[in-house]
N, C-alpha and C positions, 0 to 999 in steps of 0.2 A: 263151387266149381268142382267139379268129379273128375278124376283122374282118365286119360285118354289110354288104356291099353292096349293098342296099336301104336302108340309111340316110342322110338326107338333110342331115344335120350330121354335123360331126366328133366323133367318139368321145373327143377332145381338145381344146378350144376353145382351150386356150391355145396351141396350136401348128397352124400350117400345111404340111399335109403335101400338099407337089404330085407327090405319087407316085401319088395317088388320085384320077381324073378327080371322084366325087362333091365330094371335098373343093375340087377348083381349082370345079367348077361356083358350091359352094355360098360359099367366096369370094369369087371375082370377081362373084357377084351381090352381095354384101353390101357389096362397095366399090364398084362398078361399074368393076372394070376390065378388061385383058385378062389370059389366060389369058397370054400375053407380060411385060405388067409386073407380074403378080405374081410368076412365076418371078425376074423382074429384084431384085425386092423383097427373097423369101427366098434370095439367093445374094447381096446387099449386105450384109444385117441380121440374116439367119438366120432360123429358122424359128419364133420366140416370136410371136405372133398382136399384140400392143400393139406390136411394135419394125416390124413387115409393116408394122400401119397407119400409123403415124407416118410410117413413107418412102413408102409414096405418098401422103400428106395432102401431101406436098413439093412 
């Protein structure tokens, strides 16, 4: 199955995938951060979607 890029969430919620411009968009709006500390985020704590949020609530 091939990724839908028209779609506006991730096809995986539990995981943050910043390989996907929709996905970093849809992200860092939802945390409101950058497109910078979220990458910072999932290369600290990896890419499970509760462990991202947790290090930037930091």
């Amino acid at each position: 199955m091939s990724d839908d890029k028209t779609l506006r969430t991730p096809a995986d919620a539990q995981r943050v995938n910043v390989g996907e411009d929709y996905e970093v968009r849809y992200w860092t709006n939802k945390w409101n951060v950058t497109p910078q500390q979220l990458r910072a985020a999932v290369d600290k704590v990896g890419v499970m979607a509760d462990d991202v949020e947790r290090e930037l609530r930091r």
